[in-house]
C-alpha positions as CSV (number, residue, x, y, z in Angstrom):
1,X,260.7,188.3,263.4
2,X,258.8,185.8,261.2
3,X,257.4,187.5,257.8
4,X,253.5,188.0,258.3
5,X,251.5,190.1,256.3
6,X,253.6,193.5,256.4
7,X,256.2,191.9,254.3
8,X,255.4,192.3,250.6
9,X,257.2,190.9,247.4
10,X,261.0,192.2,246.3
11,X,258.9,193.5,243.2
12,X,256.9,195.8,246.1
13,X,260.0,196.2,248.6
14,X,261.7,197.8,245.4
15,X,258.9,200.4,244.9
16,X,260.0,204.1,245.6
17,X,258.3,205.6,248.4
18,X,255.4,208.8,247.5
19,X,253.3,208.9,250.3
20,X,254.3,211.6,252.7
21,X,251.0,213.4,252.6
22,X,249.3,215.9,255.0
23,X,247.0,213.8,257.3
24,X,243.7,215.2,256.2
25,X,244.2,214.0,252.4
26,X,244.9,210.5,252.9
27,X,241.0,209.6,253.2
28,X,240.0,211.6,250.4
29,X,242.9,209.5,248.3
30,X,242.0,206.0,249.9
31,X,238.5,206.9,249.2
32,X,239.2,208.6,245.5
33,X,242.2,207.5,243.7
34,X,243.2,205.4,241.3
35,X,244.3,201.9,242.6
36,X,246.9,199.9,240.9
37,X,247.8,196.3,242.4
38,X,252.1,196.2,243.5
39,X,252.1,192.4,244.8
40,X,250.8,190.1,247.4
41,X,251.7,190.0,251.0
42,X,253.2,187.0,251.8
43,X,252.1,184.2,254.6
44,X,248.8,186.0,255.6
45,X,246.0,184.0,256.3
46,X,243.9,185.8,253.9
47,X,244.6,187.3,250.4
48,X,246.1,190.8,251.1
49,X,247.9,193.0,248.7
50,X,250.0,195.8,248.6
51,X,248.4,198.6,246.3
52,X,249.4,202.1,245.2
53,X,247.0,204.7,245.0
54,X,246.8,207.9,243.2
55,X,245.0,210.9,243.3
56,X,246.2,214.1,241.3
57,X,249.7,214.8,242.0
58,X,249.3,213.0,245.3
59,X,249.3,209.2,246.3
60,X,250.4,206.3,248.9
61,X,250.5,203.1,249.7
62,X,248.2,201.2,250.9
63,X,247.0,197.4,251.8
64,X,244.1,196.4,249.9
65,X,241.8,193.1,251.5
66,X,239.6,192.4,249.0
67,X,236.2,190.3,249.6
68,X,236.5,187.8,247.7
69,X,239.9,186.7,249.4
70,X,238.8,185.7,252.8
71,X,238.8,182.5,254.2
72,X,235.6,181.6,255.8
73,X,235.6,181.6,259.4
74,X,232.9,179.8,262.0
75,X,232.7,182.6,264.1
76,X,233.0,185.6,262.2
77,X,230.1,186.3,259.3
78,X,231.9,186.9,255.9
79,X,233.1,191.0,255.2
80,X,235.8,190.7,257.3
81,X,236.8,194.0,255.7
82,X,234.3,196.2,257.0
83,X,235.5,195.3,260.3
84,X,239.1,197.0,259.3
85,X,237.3,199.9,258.8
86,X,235.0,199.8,261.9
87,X,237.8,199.5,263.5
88,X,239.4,202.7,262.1
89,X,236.4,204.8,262.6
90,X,236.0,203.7,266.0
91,X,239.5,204.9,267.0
92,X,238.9,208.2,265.2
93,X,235.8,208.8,267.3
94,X,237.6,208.2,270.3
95,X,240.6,210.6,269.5
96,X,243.0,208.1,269.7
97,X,244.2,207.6,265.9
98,X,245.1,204.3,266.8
99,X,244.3,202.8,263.4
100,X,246.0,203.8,259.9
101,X,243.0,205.6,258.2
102,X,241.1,202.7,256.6
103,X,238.1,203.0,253.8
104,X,235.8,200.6,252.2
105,X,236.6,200.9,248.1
106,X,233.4,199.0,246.1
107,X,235.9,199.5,242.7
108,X,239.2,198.2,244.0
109,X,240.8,195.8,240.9
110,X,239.8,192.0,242.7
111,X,236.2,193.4,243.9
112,X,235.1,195.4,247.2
113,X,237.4,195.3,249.9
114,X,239.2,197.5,252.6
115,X,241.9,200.0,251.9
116,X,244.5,200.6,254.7
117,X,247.3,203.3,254.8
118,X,250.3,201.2,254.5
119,X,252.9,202.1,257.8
120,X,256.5,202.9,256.9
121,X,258.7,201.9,259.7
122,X,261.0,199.5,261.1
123,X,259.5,196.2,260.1
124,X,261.8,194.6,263.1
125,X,259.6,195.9,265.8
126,X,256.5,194.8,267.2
127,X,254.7,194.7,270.8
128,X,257.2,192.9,273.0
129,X,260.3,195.1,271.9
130,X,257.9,198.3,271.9
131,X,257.0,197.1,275.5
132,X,260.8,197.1,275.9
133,X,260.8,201.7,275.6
134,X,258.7,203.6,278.4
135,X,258.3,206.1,275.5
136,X,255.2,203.7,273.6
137,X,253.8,202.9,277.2
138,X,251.1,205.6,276.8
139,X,250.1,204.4,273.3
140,X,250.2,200.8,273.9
141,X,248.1,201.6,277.1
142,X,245.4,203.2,274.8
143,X,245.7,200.5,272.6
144,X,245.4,198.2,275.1
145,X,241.8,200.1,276.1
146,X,240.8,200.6,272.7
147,X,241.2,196.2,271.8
148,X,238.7,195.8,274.8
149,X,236.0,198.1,274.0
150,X,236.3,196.6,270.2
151,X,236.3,193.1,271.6
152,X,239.5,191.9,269.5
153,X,240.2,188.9,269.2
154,X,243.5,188.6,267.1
155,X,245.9,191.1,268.9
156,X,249.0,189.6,267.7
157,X,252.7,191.3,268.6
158,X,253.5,191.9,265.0
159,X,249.8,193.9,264.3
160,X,251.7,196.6,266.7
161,X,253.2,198.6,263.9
162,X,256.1,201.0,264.5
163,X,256.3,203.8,262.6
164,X,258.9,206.5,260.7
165,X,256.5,208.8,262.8
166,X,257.8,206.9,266.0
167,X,253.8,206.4,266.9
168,X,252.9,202.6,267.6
169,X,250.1,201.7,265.3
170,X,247.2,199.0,265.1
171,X,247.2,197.3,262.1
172,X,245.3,193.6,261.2
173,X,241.6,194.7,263.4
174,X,239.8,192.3,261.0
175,X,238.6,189.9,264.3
176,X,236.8,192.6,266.2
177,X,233.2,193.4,267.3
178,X,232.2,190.2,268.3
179,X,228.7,189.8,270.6
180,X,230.5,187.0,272.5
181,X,233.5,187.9,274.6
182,X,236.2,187.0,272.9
183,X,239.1,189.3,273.7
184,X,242.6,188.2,272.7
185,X,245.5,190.4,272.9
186,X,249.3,190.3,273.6
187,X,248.5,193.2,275.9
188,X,248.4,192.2,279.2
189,X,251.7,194.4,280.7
190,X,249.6,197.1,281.7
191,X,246.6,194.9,283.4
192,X,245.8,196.7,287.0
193,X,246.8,200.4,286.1
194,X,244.1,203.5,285.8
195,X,242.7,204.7,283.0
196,X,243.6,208.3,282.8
197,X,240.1,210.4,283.5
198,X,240.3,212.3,279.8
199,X,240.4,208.3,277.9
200,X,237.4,207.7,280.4
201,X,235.5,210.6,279.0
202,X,236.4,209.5,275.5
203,X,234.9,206.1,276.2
204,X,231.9,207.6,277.5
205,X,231.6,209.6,274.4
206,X,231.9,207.1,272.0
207,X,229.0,204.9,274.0
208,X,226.9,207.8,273.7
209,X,227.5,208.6,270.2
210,X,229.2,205.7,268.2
211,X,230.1,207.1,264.8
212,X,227.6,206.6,262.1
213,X,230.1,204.6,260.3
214,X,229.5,201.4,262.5
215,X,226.1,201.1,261.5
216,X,227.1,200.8,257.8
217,X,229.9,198.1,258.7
218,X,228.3,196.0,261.4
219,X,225.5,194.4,263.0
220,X,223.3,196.8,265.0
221,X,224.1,194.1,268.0
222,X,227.5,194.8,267.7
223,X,227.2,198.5,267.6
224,X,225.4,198.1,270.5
225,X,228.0,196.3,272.9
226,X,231.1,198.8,271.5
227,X,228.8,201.2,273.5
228,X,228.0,198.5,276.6
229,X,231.6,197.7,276.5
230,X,232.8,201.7,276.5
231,X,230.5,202.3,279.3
232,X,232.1,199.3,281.6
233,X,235.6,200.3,281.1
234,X,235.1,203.7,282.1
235,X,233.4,203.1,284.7
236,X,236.1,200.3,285.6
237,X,238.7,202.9,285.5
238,X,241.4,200.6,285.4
239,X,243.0,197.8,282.6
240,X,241.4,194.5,283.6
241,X,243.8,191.4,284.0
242,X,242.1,188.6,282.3
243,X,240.4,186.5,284.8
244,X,241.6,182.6,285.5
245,X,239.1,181.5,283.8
246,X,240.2,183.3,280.0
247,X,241.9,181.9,276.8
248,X,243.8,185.7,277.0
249,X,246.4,185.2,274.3
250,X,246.4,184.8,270.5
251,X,248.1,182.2,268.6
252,X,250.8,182.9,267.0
253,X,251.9,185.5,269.8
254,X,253.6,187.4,266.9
């Protein structure tokens, strides 16, 4: 698959791996330790590097978005890094630990910016191999749910991440929680199927109480249509195709 933003320098390629921590304590490192710039990520749009951070006796790896590196867009207002982790904290409320645990760091080296736990796993995989395995189905299904209700509108097949942990996971949720519909997704496989009645009570959940979180990374009006949006798919019950009328799929497709 082409190189995108998961593929680091040889300098960072070369790096021995540390980060096989309990669950739990990645947060507190993300949101604690030390960080120490490893390289760039080649061929993303906007600067992203690969970081290690450390804590103690304990550290990872982790992809670091600063500020100060994005590219202005005409849709999207700047901070595009407080949408990474909105969209973390979103999938945490749900349940569905869709999204590598993700912080805002104020003191990370090139300025404030997000702080994503990097995925180990096999870099040749992405959403239409996944597809391939009835094992991901459930996953991809949620994920599938969860890029609706966050309106995103970047869903590319390489930001479908699989990992050593075998768990498909969402990474690049930078375009997401727009007021306009603007859904864009590689997604579409599942488009007609129910939504099993426990995710439908997790949606209603997360419209009735959206984590505190969103309201220190977005736009109350944003905060407002996760909910609205939450609300119609589970009352939906099923994945919507999307409609005649719909650009549906992002460009690149991986």
């Amino acid at each position: 698959m082409p190189e995108d933003e998961r593929s680091p320098s040889s300098a960072a390629v070369a790096l021995a791996r540390f980060d096989d921590l309990d669950p739990g304590r990645y947060v507190e490192v993300l949101t604690c330790g030390e960080v120490e710039l490893v390289g760039r990520m080649q061929w993303s749009s906007n600067a992203t590097f690969l970081v290690s951070v450390r804590m103690g006796g304990d550290g990872c790896h982790a992809i670091y978005k600063p500020h100060r590196g994005e590219r202005p867009l005409w849709d999207f207002p700047g901070g595009l890094y407080k949408r990474e982790a909105a969209a973390w904290a979103a999938s945490e409320a749900l349940g569905w630990h869709l999204v590598p645990e993700t912080v805002v760091r104020p003191d990370a080296p090139l300025g404030e910016g997000s702080l994503q736990r990097f995925v180990w796993g096999d870099q040749e995989e992405h959403y239409f191999t996944l597809v391939e395995d009835p094992a991901h189905h459930d996953r991809l299904r949620r994920l599938a749910a969860f890029d609706i209700v966050v309106n995103n509108t970047d869903r590319k097949a390489g930001h479908c991440l699989l990992g050593d942990d075998n768990l498909v996971w969402a990474i690049d949720n930078a375009l997401c929680f727009h007021v306009e519909p603007k859904l864009r997704t590689v997604i579409w496989d599942f488009a007609g199927e129910p939504i099993e009645d426990a995710w439908r009570d997790d949606l209603r959940r997360l419209a009735a109480e959206p984590p505190e979180a969103l309201n220190d990374l977005l736009h109350p009006s944003e905060v407002a249509l996760v909910s609205r949006r939450a609300v119609a798919l589970a009352g939906l019950g099923e994945l919507p195709d999307p409609g005649p009328d719909r650009r549906p799929y992002p460009w690149p497709l991986v």
